[in-house]
C-alpha positions, 0 to 999 in steps of 0.5 A: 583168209586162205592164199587162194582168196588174196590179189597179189601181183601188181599187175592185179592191183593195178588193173583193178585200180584202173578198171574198177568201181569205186566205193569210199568212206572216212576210212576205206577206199574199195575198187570192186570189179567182177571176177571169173571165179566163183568167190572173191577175191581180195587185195589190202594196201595200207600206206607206208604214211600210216606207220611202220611196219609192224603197225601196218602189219597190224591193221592188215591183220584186223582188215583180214578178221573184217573180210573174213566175218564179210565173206561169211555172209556175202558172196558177189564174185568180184575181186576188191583193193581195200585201201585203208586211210589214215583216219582208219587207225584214230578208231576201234576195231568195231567201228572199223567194222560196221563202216566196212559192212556199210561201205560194201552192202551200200552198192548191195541195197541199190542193186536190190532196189533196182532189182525191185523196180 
């Protein structure tokens, strides 16, 4: 993921967080809010309860393989958090996978249907 796709600042997260929609599921938490730019953008935040610091480095790095085959298909113009629980790091990578693509396309399909109506 290039440096020009990631939220950094604080002052980033926290509005996000504080503004956004909110999406969750077993094992992820999403705030998505619209962005000015024309991709989107991302923020990761793993909990220092999950583990330390080289086990939370690790599931940044899947999250971040996960985003990229995301950005792949899909571009809304928004900017996310993606928080990951703890119940995250009981399952593989594929499971964390197809969860993730559930959770971001279930917004996805009630625009499409709205769309329709």
């Amino acid at each position: 993921m290039r440096k020009l796709y990631i939220i950094k600042t604080t002052r980033e997260f926290e509005k996000i967080i504080n503004q956004a929609d909110c999406k969750k599921n077993k094992y992820y938490v999403i705030y998505h809010m619209k962005n000015s730019f024309p991709y989107d953008r991302y923020g990761i935040s793993v909990s220092k309860k999950i583990g330390n610091a080289v086990f939370r480095n690790q599931y940044k790095r899947k999250l971040r393989a996960i985003i990229d085959n995301y950005k792949k298909t899909y571009i809304n113009k928004e900017d996310y958090i993606i928080i990951l629980r703890k119940e995250a790091t009981k399952v593989s990578y594929e499971i964390l996978e197809k969860e993730f693509f559930a959770l971001m396309n279930q917004d996805r399909k009630g625009k499409q249907n709205h769309e329709k109506e």
